[in-house]
C-alpha positions as CSV (number, residue, x, y, z in Angstrom):
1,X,12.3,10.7,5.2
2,X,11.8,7.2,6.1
3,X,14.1,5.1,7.9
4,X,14.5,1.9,6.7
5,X,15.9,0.1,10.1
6,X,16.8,-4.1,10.4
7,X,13.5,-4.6,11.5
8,X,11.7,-3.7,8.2
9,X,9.5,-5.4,6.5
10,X,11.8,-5.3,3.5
11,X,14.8,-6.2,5.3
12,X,12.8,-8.7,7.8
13,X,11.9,-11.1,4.9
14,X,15.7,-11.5,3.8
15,X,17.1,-12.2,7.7
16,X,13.6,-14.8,7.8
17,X,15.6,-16.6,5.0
18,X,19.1,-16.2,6.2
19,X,17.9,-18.0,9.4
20,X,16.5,-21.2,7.6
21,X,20.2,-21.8,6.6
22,X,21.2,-24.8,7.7
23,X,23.2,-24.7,11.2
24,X,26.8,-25.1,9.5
25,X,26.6,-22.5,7.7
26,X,25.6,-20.1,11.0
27,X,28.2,-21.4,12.6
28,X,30.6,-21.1,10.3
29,X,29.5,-17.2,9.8
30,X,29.7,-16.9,13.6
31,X,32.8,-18.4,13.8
32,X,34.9,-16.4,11.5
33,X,32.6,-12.9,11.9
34,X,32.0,-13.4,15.5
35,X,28.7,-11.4,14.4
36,X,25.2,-11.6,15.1
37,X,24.1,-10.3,12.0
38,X,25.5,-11.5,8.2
39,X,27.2,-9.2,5.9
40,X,25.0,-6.6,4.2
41,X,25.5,-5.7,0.5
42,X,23.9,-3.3,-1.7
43,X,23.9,-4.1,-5.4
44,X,22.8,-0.3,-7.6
45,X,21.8,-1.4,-11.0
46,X,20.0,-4.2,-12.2
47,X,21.8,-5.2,-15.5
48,X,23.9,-8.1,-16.1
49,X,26.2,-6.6,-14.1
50,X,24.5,-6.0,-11.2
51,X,22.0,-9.0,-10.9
52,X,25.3,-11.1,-11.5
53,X,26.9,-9.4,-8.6
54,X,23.8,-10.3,-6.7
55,X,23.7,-13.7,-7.6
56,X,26.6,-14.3,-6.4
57,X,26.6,-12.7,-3.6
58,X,23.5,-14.6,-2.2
59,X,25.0,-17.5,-2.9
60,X,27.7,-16.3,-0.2
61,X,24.5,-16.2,2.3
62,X,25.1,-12.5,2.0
63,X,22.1,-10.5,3.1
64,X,21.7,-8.9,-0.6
65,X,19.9,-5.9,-2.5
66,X,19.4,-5.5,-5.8
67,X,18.3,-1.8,-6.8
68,X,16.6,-1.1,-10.0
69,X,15.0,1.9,-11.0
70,X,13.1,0.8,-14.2
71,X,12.9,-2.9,-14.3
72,X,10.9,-3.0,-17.5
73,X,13.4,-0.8,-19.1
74,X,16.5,-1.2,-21.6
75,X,19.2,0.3,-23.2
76,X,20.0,0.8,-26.6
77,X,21.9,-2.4,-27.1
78,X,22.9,-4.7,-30.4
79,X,22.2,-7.4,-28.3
80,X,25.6,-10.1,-29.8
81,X,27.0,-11.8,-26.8
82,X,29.9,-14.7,-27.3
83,X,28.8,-17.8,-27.4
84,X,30.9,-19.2,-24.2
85,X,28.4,-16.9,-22.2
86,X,25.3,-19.2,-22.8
87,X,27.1,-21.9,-20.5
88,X,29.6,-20.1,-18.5
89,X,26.6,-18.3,-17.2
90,X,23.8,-20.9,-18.1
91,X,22.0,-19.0,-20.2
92,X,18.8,-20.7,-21.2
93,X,18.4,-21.1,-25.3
94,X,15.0,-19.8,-25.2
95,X,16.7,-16.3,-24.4
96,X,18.1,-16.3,-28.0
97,X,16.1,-14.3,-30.8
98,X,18.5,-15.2,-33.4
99,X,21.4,-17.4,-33.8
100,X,23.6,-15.4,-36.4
101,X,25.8,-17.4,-38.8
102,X,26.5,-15.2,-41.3
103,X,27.9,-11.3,-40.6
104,X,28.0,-8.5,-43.3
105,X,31.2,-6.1,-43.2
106,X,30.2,-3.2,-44.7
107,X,33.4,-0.8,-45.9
108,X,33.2,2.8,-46.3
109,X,32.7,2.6,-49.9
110,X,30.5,-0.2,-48.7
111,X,32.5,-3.2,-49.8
112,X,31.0,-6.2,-48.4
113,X,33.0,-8.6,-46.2
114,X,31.0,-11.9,-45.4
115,X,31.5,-13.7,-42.3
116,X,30.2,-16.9,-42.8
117,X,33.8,-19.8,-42.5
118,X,33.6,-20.3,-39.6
119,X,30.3,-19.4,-38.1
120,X,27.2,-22.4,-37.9
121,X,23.5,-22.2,-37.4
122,X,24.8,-25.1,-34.7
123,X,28.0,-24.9,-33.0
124,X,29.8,-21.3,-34.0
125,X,26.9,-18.5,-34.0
126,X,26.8,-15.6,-32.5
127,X,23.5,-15.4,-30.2
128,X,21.4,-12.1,-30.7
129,X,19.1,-11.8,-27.8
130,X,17.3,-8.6,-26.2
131,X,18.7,-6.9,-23.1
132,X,15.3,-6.8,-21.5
133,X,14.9,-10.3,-21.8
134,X,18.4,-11.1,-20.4
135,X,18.4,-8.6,-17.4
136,X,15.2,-9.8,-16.5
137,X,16.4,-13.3,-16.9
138,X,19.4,-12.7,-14.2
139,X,17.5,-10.5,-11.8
140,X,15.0,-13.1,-11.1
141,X,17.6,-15.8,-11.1
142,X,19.1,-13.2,-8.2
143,X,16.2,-13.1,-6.6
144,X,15.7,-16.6,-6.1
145,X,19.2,-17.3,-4.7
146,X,18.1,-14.8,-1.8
147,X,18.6,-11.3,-3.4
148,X,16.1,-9.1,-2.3
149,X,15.1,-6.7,-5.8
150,X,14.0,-3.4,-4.4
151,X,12.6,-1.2,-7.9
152,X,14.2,2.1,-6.6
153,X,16.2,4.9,-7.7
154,X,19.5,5.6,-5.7
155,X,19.8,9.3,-5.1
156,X,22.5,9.7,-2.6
157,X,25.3,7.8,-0.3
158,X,25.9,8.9,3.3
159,X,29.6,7.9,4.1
160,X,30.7,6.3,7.0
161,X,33.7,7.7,9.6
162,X,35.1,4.1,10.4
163,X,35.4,1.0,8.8
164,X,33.0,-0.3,11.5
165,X,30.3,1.9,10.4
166,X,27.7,1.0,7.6
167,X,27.3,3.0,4.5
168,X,23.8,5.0,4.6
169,X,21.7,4.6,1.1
170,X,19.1,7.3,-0.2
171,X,16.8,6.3,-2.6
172,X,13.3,6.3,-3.8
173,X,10.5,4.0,-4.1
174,X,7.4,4.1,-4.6
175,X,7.2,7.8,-4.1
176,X,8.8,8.3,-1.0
177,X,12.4,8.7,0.4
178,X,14.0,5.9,2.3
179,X,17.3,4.6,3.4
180,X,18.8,1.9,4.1
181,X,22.2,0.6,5.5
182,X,24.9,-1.4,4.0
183,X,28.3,-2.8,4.6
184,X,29.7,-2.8,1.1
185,X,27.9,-1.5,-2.2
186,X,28.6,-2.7,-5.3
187,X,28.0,0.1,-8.3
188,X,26.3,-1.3,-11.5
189,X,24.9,2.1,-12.5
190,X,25.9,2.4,-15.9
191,X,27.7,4.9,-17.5
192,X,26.6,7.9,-16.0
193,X,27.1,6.2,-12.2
194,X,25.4,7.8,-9.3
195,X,27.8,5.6,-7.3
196,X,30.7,6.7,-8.9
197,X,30.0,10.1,-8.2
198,X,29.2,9.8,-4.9
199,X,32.3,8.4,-4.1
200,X,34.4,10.2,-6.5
201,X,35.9,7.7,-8.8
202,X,36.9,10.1,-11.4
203,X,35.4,10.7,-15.0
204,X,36.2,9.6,-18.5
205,X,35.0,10.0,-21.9
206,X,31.6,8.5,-23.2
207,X,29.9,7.8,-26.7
208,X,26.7,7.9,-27.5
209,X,24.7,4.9,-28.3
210,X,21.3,5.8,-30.9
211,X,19.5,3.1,-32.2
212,X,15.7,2.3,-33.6
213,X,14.3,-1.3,-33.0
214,X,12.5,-1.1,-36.5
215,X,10.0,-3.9,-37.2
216,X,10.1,-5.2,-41.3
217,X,7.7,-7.0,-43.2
218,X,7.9,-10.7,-43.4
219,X,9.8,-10.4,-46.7
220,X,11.8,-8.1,-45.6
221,X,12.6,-9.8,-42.1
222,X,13.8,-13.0,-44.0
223,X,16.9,-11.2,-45.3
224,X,17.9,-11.2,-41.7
225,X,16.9,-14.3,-40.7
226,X,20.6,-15.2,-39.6
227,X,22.4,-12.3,-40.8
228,X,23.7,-9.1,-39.0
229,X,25.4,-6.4,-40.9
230,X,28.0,-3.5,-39.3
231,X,28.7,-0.7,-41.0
232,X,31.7,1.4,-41.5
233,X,32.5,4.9,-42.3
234,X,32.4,8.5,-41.3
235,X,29.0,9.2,-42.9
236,X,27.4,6.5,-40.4
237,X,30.7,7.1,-37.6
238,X,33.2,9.0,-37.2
239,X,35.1,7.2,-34.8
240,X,32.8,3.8,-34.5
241,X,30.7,1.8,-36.2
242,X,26.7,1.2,-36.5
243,X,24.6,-1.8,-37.2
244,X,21.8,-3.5,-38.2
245,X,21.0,-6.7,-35.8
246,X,18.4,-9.1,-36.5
247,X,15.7,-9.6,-33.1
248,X,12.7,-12.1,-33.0
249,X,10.5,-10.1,-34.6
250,X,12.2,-6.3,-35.3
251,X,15.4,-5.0,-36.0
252,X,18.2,-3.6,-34.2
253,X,19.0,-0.1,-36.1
254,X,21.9,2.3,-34.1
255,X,25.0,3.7,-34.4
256,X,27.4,5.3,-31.9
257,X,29.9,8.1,-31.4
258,X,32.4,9.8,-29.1
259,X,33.4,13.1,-31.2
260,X,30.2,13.6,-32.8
261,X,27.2,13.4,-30.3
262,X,24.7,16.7,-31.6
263,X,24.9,14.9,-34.9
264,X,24.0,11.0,-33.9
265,X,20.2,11.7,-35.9
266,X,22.1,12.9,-39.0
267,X,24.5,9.8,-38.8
268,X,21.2,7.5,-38.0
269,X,20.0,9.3,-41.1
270,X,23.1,7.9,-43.3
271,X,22.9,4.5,-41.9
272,X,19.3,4.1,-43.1
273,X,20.2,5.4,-46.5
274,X,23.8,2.7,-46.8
275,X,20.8,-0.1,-45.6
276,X,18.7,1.6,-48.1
277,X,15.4,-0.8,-49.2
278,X,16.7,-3.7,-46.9
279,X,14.6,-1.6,-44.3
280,X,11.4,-0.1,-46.7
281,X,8.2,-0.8,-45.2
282,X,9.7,-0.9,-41.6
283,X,7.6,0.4,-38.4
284,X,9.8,2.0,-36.0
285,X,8.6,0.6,-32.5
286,X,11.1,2.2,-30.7
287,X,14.0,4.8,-29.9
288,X,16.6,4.2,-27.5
289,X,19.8,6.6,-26.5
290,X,22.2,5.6,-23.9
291,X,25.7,6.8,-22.9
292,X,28.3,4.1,-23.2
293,X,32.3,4.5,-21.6
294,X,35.2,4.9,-23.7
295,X,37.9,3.5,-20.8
296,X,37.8,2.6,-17.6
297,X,37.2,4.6,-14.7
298,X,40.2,6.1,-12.9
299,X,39.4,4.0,-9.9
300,X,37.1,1.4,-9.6
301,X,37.5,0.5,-6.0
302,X,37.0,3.0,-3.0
303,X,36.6,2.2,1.0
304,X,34.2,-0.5,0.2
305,X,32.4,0.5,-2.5
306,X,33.5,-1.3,-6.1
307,X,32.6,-0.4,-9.7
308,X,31.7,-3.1,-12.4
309,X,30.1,-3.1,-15.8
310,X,29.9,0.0,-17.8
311,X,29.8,2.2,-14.3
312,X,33.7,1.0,-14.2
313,X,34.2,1.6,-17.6
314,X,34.3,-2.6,-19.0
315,X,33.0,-1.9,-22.9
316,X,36.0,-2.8,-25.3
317,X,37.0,-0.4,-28.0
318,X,36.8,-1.7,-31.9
319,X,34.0,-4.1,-31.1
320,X,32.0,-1.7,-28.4
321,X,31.4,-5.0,-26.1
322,X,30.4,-4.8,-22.8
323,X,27.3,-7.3,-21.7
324,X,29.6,-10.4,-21.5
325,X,32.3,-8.0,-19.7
326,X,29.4,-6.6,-17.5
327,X,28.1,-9.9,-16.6
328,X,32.2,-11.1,-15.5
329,X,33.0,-8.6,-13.8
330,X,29.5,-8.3,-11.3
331,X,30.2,-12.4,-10.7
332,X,33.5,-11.9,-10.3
333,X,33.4,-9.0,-8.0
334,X,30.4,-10.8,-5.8
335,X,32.8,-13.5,-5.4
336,X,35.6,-11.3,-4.4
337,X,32.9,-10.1,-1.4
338,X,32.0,-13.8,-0.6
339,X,35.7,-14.8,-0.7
340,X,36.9,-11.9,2.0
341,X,33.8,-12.5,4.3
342,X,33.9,-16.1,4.7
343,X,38.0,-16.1,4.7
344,X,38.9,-13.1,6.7
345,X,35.5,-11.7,8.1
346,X,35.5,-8.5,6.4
347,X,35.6,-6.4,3.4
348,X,38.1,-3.6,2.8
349,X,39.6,-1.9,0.0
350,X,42.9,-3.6,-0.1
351,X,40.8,-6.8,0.0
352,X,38.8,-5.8,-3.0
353,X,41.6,-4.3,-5.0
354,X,43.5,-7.9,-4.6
355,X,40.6,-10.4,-5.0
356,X,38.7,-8.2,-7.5
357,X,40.4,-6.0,-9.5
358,X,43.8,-7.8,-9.6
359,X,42.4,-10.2,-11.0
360,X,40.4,-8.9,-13.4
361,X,42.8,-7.0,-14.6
362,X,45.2,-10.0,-15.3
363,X,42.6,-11.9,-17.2
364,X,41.0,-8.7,-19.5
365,X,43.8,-5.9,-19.3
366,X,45.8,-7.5,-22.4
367,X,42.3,-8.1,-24.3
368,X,41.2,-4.6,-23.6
369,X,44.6,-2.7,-24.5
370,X,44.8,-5.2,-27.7
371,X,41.4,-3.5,-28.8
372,X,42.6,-0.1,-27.7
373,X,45.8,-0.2,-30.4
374,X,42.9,-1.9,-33.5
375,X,40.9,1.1,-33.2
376,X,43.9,3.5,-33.0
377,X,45.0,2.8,-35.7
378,X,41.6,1.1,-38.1
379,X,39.1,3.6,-36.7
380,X,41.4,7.1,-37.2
381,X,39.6,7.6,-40.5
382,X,38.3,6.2,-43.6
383,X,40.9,4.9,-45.0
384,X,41.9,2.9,-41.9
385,X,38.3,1.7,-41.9
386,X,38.7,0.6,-45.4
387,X,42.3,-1.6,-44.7
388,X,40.1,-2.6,-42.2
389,X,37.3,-4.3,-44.0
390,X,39.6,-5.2,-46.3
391,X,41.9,-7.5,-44.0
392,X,38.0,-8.8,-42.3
393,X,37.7,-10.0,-46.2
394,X,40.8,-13.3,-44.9
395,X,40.2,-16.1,-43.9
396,X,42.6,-16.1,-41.4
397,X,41.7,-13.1,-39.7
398,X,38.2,-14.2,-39.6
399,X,39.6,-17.5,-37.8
400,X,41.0,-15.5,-35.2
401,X,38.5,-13.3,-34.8
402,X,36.1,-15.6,-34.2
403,X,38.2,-18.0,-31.4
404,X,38.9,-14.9,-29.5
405,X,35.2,-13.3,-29.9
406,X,33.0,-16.4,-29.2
407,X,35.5,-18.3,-26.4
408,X,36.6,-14.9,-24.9
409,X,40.4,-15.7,-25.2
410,X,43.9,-14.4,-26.9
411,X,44.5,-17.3,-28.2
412,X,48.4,-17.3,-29.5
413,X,47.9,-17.9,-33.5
414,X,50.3,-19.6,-35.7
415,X,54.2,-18.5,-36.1
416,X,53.7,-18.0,-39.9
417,X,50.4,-17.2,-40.0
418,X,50.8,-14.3,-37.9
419,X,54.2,-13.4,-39.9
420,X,51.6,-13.5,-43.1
421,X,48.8,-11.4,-41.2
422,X,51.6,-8.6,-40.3
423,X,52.2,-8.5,-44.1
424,X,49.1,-8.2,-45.8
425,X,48.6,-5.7,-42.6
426,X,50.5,-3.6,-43.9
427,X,50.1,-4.2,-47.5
428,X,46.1,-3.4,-46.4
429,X,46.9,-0.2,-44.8
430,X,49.1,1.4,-47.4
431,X,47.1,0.5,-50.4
432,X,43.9,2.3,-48.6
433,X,45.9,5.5,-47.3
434,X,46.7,6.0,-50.8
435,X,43.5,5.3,-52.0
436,X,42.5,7.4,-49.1
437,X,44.4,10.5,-50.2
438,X,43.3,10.0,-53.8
439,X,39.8,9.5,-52.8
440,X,40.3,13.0,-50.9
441,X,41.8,14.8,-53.6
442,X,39.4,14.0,-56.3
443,X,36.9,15.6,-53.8
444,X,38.4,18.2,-53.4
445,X,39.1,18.7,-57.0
446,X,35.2,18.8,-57.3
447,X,34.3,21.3,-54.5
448,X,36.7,23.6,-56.5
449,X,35.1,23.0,-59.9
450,X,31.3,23.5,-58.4
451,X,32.7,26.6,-56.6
C-alpha cells in the first residue's frame, strides 16, 4: 500500500498553488488557524454535488480533492433542471440540448395534459441537458479554482481518535492502493454511499432508475423538438412515474420504482408500448440503471464528515428531482466548511450541523415534506394518478407549478385561488376513485367471465 504523504507529487502541486496566494490571505489563514499548513478537504464523488462542493471549497483557499471513479461516466438521468440553475450557478447555454416549452401529461388511461401556458421557447423553458456534459462542466470549473480531480475509487475510511487527528482515505487509482489524509470529507457518493457506510449514517429506502437513450430518425426526432412527455400509471409505475425526454440528438427513455425493482424491464416494456410509434425506427445507444433515495439519510452529518446530494438522500418525491438539490446542497455545504475555517479556525460537527444542515433544512424541509404529502396521496394508485393528471389539465395549477419548479420557491398563491384549487381537489379525487373502483370492477367482472 502506498502512502500518499504532504510531500507528494499529487498533493505538492496543490500547496505550490496555495503558496502563490497573495500575502493577505496567508496571513489571514495564519492568524485565525495559527497553522502552517491550510485546511485539507476531501470531496468523494464528482457529480454536481460534489464538484460544487469543491468549487467552493477552493474558493475558501481550501487545499481540495475531488474523487471520481469514472469521469466519463453517467447515470441514468432525465436530465430537466429549473431554469433559476442556469444563473444561480452560471451555467453556460451551450450546456442545453433542448429548451422544452411544451410538456405532455400522460394519465393512466393516457389522457393527455399539455403544458404549454406558461412555458416559452425564451423566458419560461425547462432546460434538458445531459449529466455527462454538466458534471463534466463543474469538475473542470472545480479544478480550475484550485481543486485537485484525482479519478479514483474510495474504498475505505480510517477514523481518527481526536479531533486533532486527520481522517485516513483508501482508495484506488490507477491500479494501485493509496491513501491519503484529510481534515474533513465531504460525501457525494450517490445513493449507494461508501461514505455513508463508512461512517454509519444509517440506511433508507431506494428506487430504481432504468432508462434507454434511444436515438429516432429525423422525422421522428422532430416530434420532440421541444416537447417532453411523463407518463403515469401502474403498467409503466407502480409508485412513480417514467418519461420520455428529448436530448440533442437521442432520447431519454426510463422509468423508476421503489416497490417493484425485479420487474423495471417489464415496466420499460409498457412504457415503449403507451409511446408506441413516437419511438419506431429508434437505435438504442445506451442502457443505464442507477439507485436513487427515497428520503433522507438518518444523519447527514458525523465528526466531520457531511453528506450532500443523493448520498444524503436530497431527490424530492412526486417530481424525483435531485440535480438542482445536489448541486445546492455541495455549494452550500463547501461554504459551510469555508465559513467555520476562516471564522473559527476549525471544523466540527456542531459547526456543520448549524452552518450546513440548519440551514438547509430551513430553506428545502417545507419544499420536500410538501412533495412527500402530493405523492401520498396522487401516487397511492391509479386512480390518484388519474385526479392527478386531471387537476395538471388547470390552468392554475400549472401556474403554480411552474413558479415553484423553474424559480425553486413556495411561493404563497392567491386566497381564492387556492380556496378554488382545494375544491376542484377534491372534486378531482372523488370523481377518479369512483371511476377507479368502477374501472376495477368491470375488470374483475371479466377475469370471471374468461375463467
Amino acid at each position: 500500500m502506498a502512502m500518499v504523504s504532504i510531500t507528494s507529487p499529487l498533493l505538492l502541486a496543490h500547496k505550490t498553488k496555495i503558496t502563490t496566494c497573495n500575502s493577505s490571505h496567508r496571513r489571514c489563514r495564519h492568524t485565525i488557524t495559527a497553522s502552517s499548513r491550510p485546511l485539507r478537504a476531501a470531496v468523494i464523488g464528482g457529480g454536481p454535488a460534489g464538484a460544487s462542493a469543491a468549487e467552493s471549497l477552493a474558493n475558501a483557499n481550501i487545499s481540495t480533492f475531488l474523487f471520481e471513479r469514472n469521469p466519463t461516466g453517467s447515470k441514468p438521468c432525465g436530465g430537466a433542471i429549473p431554469l433559476c440553475m442556469m444563473e444561480e450557478f452560471s451555467l453556460p447555454h451551450s450546456l442545453i440540448d433542448r429548451h422544452v416549452s411544451q410538456f405532455l401529461l400522460l394519465s393512466p388511461s393516457n389522457l393527455p395534459s399539455l403544458f404549454s401556458r406558461h412555458l416559452s421557447a425564451d423566458t419560461h423553458y425547462i432546460p434538458m441537458l445531459r449529466r455527462e456534459v454538466l458534471d463534466s462542466f463543474l469538475r473542470e470549473r472545480a479544478k480550475e479554482k484550485g481543486a485537485v480531480v484525482v479519478p479514483g475509487l474510495m474504498t475505505g475510511i480510517k477514523m481518527p481518535r481526536s479531533e486533532k487527528e486527520p481522517y485516513v482515505i483508501q482508495y484506488i487509482s490507477e491500479g494501485s492502493t493509496q491513501t491519503i489524509e484529510a481534515d474533513v470529507i465531504v460525501g457525494a457518493d450517490g445513493a449507494n454511499s461508501r461514505v455513508a457506510r463508512e461512517i454509519g449514517a444509517g440506511e433508507y429506502a431506494t428506487a430504481i432508475a432504468f432508462q434507454e437513450r434511444i436515438r429516432l430518425p429525423p422525422s421522428a426526432m422532430s416530434y420532440y423538438t421541444d416537447l417532453a412527455e411523463m407518463y403515469l400509471g401502474s403498467d409503466v409505475s407502480p409508485d412513480f412515474y417514467a418519461w420520455v425526454f428529448p436530448k440533442c440528438d437521442h432520447v431519454a427513455v426510463g422509468t423508476g420504482t421503489v416497490s417493484s425493482k425485479p420487474s423495471i424491464k417489464s415496466l420499460q416494456a409498457s412504457l415503449h408500448a403507451r409511446a408506441g410509434t413516437k419511438l419506431a425506427g429508434g437505435t438504442v445507444i445506451r442502457v443505464e440503471a442507477h439507485p436513487i433515495p427515497e428520503h433522507p439519510r438518518p444523519r447527514r452529518v458525523i465528526g466531520r464528515v457531511a453528506l450532500v446530494g443523493d448520498a444524503a438522500g436530497y431527490v424530492t418525491k412526486c417530481s424525483g428531482e435531485g440535480i438542482y438539490f445536489a448541486a445546492k446542497s455541495g455549494r452550500l455545504c463547501g461554504e459551510a466548511i469555508g465559513k467555520l475555517w476562516r471564522e473559527e479556525g476549525k471544523v466540527t460537527e456542531s459547526g456543520l450541523k448549524r452552518e450546513y444542515l440548519k440551514k438547509w433544512d430551513d430553506e428545502f424541509s417545507g419544499m420536500f415534506r410538501f412533495l412527500d404529502l402530493l405523492h401520498k396521496v396522487f401516487y397511492k394508485d391509479d386512480a390518484g394518478k388519474e385526479a392527478l393528471a386531471e387537476m395538471c389539465a388547470d390552468a392554475y395549477v400549472q401556474k403554480r407549478t411552474f413558479e415553484c419548479y423553474l424559480d425553486k420557491k413556495m411561493v404563497v398563491g392567491h386566497p381564492w385561488e387556492e380556496m378554488k384549487l382545494a375544491w376542484r381537489t377534491v372534486g378531482s379525487m372523488v370523481r377518479n376513485r369512483v371511476l377507479g373502483r368502477e374501472v376495477e370492477r368491470l375488470r374483475m367482472l371479466e377475469a370471471n367471465l374468461s375463467v
